[in-house]
N, C-alpha and C positions, 0 to 999 in steps of 0.2 A: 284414425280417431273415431270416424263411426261407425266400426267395429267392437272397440270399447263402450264405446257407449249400447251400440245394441246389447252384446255379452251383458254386460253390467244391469240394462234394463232384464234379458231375459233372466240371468239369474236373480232376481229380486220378485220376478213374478214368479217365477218356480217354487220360490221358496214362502210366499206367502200365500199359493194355491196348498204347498206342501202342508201346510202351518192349519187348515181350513178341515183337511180330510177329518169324517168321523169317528169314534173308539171302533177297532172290530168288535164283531159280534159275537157271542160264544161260540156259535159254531164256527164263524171264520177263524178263531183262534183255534179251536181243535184239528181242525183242514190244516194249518198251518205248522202247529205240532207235529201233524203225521208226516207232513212233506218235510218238516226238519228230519225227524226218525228216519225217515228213507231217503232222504241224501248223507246222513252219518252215517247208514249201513252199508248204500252204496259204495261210500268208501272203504270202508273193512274190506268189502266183497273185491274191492279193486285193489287194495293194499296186499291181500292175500294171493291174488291172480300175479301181482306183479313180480312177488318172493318166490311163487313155482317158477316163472317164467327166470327169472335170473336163477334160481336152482340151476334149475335144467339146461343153460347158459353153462351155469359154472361146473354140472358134470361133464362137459363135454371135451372144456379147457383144465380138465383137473390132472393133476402128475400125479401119477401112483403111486401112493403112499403119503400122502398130504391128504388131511381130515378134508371129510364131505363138508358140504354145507351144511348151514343149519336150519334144522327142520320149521317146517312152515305152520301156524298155527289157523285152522278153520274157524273162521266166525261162527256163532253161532245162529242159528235161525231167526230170521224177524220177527220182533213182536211187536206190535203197535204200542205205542203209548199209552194207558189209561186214563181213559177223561174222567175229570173230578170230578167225584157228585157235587149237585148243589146240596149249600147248607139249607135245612131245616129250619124252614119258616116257624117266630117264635108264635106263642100260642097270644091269641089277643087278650089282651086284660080286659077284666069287665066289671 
C-alpha cells in the first residue's frame, strides 16, 4: 500500500513540475530540429547499411538461377533543415 501511494504521490509531482517547464527558446527549437534531422537520417543511413548487409547474406545462400536481390537505394547526403526567417517587424504608425 505504501508503494501506491508513494508511485501515485511521485507521479503527480512529476507531472505538475512537467506542467511548470518554460516555452523553448528559438534557438532551442532549431537545436532540436537539427537533432530530429539527424536521427531521421541516421536512420536512412542504418536502413540502408542493413539492405547491403542482408544482400550480401542473401548472395551467398542464393541457388543459381533464382533472381539477385533487390538493389539497395543510397540516401542521399545530409542537409540541415532551414531555420525560418523571422517575420518582418511591421513599420510603426505615426
Amino acid at each position: 500500500m505504501k508503494k501506491i501511494i508513494a508511485f501515485t504521490f511521485c507521479a503527480f509531482t512529476a507531472t505538475s513540475v512537467m506542467a511548470a517547464l518554460p516555452p523553448l527558446t528559438p534557438e532551442a527549437k532549431e537545436a532540436k530540429a537539427l537533432a530530429d534531422a539527424k536521427t531521421a537520417y541516421a536512420g536512412r543511413v542504418g536502413a540502408y547499411q542493413l539492405c547491403q548487409a542482408i544482400n550480401k547474406v542473401a548472395d551467398q545462400y542464393r541457388v543459381p538461377g533464382t533472381p539477385a536481390p533487390a538493389a539497395c537505394t543510397a540516401p542521399p547526403p545530409f542537409v540541415a533543415p532551414v531555420a525560418a526567417a523571422p517575420a518582418p517587424a511591421a513599420p510603426a504608425a505615426k
